[in-house]
MMTF fields as JSON, N, C-alpha, C and O atoms, coordinates in Angstrom:
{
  "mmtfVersion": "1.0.0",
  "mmtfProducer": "UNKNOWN",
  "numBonds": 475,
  "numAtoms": 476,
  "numGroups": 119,
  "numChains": 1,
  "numModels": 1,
  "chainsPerModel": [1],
  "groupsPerChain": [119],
  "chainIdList": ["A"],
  "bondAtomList": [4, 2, 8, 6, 12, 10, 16, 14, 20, 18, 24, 22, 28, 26, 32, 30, 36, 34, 40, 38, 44, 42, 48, 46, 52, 50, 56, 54, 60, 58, 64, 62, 68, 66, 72, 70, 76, 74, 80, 78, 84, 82, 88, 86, 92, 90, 96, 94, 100, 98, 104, 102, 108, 106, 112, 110, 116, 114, 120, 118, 124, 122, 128, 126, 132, 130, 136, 134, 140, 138, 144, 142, 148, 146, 152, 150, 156, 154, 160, 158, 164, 162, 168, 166, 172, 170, 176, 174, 180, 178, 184, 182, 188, 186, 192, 190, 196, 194, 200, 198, 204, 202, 208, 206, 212, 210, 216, 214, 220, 218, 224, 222, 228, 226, 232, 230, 236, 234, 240, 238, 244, 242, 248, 246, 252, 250, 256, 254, 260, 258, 264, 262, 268, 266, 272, 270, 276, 274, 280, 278, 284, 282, 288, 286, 292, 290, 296, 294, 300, 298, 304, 302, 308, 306, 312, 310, 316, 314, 320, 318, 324, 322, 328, 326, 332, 330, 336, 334, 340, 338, 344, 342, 348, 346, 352, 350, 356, 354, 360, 358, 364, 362, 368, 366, 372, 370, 376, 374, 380, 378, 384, 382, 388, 386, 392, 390, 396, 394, 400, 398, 404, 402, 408, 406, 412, 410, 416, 414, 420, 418, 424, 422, 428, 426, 432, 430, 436, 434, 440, 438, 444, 442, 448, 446, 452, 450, 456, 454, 460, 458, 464, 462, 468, 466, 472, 470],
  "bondOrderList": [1, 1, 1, 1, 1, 1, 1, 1, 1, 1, 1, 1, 1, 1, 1, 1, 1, 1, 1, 1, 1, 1, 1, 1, 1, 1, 1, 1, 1, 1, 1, 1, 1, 1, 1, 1, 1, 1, 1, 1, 1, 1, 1, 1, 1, 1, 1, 1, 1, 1, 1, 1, 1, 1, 1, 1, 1, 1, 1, 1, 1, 1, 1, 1, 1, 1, 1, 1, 1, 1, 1, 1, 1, 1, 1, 1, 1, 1, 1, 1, 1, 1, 1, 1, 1, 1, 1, 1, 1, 1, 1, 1, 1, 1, 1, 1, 1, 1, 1, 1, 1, 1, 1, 1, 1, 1, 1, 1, 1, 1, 1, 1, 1, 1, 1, 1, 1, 1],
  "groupList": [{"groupName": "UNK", "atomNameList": ["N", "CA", "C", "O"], "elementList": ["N", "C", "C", "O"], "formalChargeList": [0, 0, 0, 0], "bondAtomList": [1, 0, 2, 1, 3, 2], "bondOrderList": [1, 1, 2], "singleLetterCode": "X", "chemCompType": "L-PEPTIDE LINKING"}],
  "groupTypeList": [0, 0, 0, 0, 0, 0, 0, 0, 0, 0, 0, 0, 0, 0, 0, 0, 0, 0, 0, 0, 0, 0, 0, 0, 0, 0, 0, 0, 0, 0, 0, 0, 0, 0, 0, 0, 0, 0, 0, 0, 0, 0, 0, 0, 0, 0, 0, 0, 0, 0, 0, 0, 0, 0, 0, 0, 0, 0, 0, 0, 0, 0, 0, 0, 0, 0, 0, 0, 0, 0, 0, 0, 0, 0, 0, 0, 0, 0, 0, 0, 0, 0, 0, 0, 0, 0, 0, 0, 0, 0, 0, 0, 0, 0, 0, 0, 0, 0, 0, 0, 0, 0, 0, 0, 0, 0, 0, 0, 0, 0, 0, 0, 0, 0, 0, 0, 0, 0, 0],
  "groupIdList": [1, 2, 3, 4, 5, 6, 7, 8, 9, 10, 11, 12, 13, 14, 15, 16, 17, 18, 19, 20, 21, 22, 23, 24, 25, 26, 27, 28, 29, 30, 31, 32, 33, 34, 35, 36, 37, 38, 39, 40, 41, 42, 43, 44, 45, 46, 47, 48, 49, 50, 51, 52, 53, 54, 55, 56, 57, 58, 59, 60, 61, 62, 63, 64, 65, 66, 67, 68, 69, 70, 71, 72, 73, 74, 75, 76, 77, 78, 79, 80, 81, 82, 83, 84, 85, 86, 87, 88, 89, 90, 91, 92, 93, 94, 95, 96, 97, 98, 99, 100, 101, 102, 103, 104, 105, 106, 107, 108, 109, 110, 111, 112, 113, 114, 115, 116, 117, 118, 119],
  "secStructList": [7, 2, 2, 2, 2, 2, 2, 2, 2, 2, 2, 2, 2, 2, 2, 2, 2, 2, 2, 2, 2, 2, 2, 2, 6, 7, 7, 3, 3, 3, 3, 3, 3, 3, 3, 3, 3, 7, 6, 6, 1, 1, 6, 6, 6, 2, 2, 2, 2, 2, 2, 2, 6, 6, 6, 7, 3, 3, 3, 3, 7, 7, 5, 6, 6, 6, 5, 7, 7, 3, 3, 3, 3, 3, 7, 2, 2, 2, 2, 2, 2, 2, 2, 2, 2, 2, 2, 1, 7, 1, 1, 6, 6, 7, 3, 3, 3, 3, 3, 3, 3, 3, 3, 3, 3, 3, 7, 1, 1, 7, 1, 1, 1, 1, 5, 7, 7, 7, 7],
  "xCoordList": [-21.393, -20.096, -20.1, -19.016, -21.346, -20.865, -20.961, -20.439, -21.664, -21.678, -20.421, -20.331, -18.993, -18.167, -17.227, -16.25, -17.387, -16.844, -17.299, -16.72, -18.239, -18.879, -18.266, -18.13, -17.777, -17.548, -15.58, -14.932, -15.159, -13.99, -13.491, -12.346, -14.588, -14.352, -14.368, -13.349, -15.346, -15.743, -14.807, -14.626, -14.072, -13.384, -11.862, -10.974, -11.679, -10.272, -11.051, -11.42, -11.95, -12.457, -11.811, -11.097, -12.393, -12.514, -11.002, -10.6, -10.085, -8.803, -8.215, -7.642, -8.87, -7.842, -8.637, -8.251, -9.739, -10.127, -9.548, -9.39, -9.377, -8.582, -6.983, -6.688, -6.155, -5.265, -4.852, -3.841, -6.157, -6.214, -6.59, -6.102, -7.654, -7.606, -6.148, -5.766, -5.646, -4.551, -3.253, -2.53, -3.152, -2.514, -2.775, -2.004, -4.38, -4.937, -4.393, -4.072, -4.409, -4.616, -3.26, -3.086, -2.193, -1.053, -0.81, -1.727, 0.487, 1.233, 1.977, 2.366, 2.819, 4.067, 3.882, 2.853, 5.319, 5.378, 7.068, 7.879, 7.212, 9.046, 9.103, 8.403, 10.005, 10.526, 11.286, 11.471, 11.622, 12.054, 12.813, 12.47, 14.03, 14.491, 14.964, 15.775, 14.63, 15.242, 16.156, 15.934, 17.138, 18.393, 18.168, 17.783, 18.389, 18.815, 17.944, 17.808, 17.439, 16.187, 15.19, 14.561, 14.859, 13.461, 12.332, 11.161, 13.309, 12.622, 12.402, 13.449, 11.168, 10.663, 10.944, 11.518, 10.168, 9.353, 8.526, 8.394, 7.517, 6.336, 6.638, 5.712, 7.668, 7.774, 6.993, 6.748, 6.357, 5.291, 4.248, 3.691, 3.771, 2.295, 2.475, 1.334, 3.53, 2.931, 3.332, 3.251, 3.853, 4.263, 2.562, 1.623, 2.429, 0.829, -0.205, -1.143, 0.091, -1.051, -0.81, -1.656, 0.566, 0.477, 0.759, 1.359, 0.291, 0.314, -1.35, -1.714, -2.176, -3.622, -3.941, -4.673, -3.444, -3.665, -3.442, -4.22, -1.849, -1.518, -2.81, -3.365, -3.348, -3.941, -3.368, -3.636, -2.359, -1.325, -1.783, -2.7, -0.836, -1.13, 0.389, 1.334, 0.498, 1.256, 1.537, 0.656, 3.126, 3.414, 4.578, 5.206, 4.849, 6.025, 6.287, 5.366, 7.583, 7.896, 9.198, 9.816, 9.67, 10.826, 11.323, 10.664, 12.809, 13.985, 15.191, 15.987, 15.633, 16.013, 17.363, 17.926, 17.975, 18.893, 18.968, 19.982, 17.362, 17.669, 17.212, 17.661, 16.334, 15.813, 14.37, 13.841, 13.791, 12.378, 11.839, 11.42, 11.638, 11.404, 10.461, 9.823, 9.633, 8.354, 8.358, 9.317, 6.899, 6.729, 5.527, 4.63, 5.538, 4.496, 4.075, 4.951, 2.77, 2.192, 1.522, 1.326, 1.044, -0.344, 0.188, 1.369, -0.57, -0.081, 1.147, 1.774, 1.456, 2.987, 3.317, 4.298, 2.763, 2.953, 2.468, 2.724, 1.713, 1.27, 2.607, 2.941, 3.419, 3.869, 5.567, 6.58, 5.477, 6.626, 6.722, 7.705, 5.245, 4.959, 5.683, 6.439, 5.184, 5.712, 6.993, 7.566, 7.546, 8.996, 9.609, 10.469, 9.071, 9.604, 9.351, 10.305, 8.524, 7.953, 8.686, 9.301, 8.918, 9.807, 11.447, 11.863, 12.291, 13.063, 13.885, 15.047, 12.42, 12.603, 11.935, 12.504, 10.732, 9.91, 10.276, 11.192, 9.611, 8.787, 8.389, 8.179, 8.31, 7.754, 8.379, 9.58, 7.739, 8.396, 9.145, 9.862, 9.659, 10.828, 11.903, 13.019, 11.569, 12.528, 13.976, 14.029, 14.829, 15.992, 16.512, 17.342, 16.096, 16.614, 17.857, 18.145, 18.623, 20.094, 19.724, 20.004, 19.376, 19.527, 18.175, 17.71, 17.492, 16.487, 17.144, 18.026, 16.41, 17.441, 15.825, 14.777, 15.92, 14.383, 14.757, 15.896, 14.488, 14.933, 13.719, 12.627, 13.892, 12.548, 11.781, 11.007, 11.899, 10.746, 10.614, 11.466, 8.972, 8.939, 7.124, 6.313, 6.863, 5.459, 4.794, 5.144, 3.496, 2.926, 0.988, 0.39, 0.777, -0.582, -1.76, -2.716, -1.656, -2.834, -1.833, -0.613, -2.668, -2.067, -2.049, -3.007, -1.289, -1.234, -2.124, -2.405, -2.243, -2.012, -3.509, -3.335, -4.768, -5.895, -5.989, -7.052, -4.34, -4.27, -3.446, -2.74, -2.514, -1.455, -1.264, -1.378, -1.012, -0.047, 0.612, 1.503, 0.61, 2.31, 2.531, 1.6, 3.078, 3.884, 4.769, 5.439, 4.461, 5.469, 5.654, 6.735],
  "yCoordList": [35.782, 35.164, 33.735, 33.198, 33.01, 31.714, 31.57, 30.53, 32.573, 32.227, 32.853, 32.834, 33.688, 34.181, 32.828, 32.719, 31.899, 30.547, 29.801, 29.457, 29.753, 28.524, 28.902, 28.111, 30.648, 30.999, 30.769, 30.752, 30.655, 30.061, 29.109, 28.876, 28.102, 26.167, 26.386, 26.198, 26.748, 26.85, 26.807, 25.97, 28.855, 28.64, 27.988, 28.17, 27.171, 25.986, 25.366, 25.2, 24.606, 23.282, 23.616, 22.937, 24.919, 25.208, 25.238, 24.799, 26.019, 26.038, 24.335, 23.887, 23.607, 22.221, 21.177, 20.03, 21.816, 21.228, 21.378, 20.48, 22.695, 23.212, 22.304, 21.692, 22.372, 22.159, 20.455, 19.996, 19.979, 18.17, 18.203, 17.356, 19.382, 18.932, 19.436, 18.86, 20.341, 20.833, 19.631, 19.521, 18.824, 17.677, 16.334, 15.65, 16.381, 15.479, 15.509, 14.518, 16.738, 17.25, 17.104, 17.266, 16.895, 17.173, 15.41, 14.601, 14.997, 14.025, 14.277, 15.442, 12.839, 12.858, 12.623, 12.268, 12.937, 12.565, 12.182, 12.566, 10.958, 10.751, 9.991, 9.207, 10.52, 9.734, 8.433, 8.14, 7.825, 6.533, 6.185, 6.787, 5.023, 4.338, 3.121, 3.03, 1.752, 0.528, 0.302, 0.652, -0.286, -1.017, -2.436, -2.702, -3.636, -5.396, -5.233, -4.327, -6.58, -7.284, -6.87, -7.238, -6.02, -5.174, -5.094, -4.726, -5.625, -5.509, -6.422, -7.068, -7.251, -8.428, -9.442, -10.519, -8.629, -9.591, -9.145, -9.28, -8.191, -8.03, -7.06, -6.844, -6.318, -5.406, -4.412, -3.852, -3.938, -2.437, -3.4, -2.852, -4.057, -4.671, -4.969, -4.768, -5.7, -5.529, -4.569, -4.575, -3.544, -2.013, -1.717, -1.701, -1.539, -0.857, -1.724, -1.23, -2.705, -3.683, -3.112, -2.626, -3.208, -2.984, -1.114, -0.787, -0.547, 0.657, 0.868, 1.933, 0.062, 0.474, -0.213, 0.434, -1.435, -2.08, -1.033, -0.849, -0.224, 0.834, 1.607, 1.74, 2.09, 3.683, 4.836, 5.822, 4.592, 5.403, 5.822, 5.27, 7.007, 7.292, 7.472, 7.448, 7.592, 8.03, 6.802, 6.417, 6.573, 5.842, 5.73, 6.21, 4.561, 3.692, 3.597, 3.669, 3.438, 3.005, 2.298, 2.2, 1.744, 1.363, 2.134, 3.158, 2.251, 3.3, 3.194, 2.374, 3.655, 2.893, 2.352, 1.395, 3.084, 2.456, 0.914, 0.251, 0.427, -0.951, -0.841, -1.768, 0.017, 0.372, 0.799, 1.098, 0.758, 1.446, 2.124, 1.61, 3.379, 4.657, 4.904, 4.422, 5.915, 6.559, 7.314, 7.516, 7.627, 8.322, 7.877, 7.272, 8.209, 7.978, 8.97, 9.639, 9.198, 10.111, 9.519, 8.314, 10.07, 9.666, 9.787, 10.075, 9.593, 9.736, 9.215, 8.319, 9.865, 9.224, 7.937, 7.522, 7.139, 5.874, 5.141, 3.952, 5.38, 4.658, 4.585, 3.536, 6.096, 6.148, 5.716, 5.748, 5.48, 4.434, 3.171, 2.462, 2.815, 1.266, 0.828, -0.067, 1.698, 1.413, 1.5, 0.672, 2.536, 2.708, 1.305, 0.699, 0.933, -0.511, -1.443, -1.852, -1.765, -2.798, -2.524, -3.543, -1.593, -1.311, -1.674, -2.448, -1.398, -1.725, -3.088, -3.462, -3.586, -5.493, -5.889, -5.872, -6.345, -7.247, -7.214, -7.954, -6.315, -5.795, -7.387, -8.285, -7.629, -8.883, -10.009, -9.87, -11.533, -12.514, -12.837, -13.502, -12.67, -12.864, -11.856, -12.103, -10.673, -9.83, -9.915, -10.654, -9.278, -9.018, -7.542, -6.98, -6.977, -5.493, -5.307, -5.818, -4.455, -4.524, -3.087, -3.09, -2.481, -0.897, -0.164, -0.412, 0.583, 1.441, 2.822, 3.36, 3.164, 5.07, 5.958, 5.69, 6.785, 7.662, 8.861, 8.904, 9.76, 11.471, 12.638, 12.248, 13.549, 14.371, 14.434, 15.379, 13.641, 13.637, 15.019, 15.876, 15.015, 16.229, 16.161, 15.385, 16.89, 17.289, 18.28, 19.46, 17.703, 18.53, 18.585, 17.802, 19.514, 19.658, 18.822, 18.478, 18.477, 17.638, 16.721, 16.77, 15.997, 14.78, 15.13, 15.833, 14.835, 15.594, 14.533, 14.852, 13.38, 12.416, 11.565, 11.177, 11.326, 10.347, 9.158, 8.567, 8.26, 6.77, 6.421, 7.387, 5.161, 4.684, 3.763, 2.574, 4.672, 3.886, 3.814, 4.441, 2.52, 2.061, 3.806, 4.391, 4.027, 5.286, 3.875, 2.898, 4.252, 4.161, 4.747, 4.643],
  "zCoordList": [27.305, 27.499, 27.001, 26.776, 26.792, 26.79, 25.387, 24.984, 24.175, 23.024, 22.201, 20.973, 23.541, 23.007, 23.324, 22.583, 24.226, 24.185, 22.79, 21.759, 23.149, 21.763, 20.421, 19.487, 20.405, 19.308, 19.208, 18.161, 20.286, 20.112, 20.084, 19.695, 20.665, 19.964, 18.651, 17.987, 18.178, 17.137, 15.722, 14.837, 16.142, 15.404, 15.592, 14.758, 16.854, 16.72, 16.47, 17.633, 15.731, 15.061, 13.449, 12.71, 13.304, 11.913, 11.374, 10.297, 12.64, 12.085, 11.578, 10.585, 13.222, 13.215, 11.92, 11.696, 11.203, 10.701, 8.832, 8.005, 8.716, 7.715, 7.564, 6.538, 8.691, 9.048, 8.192, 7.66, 8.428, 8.358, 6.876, 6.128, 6.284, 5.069, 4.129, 3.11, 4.605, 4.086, 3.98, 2.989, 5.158, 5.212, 4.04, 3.367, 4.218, 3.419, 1.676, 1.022, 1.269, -0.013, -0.161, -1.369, 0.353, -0.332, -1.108, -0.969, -1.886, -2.506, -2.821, -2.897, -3.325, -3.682, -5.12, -5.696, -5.723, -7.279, -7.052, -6.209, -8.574, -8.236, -9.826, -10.467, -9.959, -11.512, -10.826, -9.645, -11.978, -11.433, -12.858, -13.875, -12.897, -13.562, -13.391, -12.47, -14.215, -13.441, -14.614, -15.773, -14.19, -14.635, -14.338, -13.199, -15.391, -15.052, -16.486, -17.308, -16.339, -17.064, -16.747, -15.755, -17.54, -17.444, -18.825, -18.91, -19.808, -21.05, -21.431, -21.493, -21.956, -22.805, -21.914, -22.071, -20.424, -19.082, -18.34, -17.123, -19.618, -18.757, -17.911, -17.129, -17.739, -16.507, -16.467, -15.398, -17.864, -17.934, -18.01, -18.961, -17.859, -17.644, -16.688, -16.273, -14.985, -14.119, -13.426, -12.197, -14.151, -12.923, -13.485, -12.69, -14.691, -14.674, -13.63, -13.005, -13.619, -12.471, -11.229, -10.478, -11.023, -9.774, -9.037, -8.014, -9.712, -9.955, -9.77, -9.271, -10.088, -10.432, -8.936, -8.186, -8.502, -7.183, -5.948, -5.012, -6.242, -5.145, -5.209, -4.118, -6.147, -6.578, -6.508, -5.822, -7.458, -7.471, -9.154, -9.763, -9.745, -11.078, -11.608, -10.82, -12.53, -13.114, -15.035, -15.804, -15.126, -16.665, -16.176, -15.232, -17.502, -17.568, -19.241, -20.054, -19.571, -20.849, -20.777, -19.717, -22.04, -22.611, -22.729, -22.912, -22.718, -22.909, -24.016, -23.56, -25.215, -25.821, -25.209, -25.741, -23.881, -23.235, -22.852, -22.636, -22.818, -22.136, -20.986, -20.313, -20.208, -19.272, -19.522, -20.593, -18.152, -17.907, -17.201, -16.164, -17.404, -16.881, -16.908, -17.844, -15.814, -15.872, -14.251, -13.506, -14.056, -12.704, -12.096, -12.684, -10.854, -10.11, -9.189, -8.64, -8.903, -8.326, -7.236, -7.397, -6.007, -4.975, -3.932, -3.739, -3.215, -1.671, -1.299, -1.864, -0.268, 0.248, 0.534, -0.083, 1.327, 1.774, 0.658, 0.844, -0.725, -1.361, -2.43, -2.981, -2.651, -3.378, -2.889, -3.588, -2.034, -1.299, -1.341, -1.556, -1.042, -1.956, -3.32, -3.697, -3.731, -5.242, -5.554, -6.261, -5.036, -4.964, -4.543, -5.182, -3.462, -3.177, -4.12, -4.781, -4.276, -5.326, -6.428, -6.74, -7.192, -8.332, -7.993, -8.855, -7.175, -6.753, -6.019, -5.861, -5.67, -5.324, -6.134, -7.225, -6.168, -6.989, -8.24, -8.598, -9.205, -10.335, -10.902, -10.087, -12.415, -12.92, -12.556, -12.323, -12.387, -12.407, -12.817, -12.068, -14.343, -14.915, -14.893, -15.352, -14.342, -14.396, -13.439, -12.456, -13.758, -12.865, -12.398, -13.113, -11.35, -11.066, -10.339, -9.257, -11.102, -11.062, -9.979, -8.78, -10.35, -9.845, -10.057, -11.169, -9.382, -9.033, -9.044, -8.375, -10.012, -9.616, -9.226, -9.815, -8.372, -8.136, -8.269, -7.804, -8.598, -8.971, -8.626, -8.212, -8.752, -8.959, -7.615, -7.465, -6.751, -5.602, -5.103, -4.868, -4.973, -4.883, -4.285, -4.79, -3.435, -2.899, -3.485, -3.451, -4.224, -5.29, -4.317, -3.579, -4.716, -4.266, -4.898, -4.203, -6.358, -7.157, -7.98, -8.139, -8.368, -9.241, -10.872, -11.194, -11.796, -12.598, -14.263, -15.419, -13.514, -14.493, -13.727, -12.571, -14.302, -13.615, -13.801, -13.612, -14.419, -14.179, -14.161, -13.871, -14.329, -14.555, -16.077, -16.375, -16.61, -18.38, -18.373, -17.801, -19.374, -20.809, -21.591, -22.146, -21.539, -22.569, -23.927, -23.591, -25.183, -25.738, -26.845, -27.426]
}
């Protein structure tokens, strides 16, 4: 009897332990677009900085609209970071009129192993 106990901690460890990596393993991914002064101020050199600081992955480019678009991948709260940061901050000289985010979506692996300039 007591190794038919031991054998049922056991396996709720194994479940609650599955459970946590299953949690662990998941992320987010989200396209993104900024609108203002975004072009020719540095804005894709410090979204890539600060993209590599989050540890987040994904790219950024110029748009020939006059905008700068790309995506981001990684964990949730990391990838909320950024969302913010893109939406208030981005470069010193820049001006963000509008943040548009699209696509969000919970993906199991990351699709992309850094953060680039696309152009």
């Amino acid at each position: 009897m007591c190794s038919a106990a031991k054998l049922t901690i056991c396996f709720g460890l194994l479940l609650i332990m599955s459970k946590v990596g299953s949690v662990a393993a998941r992320f987010k991914s989200i396209d993104y677009e900024i609108n203002g002064r975004v072009q020719g101020v540095c804005f894709r050199m410090y979204t890539e900085d600060q993209a590599r600081k989050l540890g987040v992955v994904g790219w950024v480019r110029n748009t020939r609209r006059g905008t700068v678009e790309g995506q981001v991948q990684g964990k949730e709260e990391l990838v909320n970071s950024m969302k913010n940061w893109l939406s208030k901050v981005g470069s010193p000289s820049s001006r963000i009129d509008r943040a548009h985010f699209s696509n969000e979506k919970e993906i199991s692996k990351m699709e992309f192993s850094n953060f680039t300039t696309r152009y």
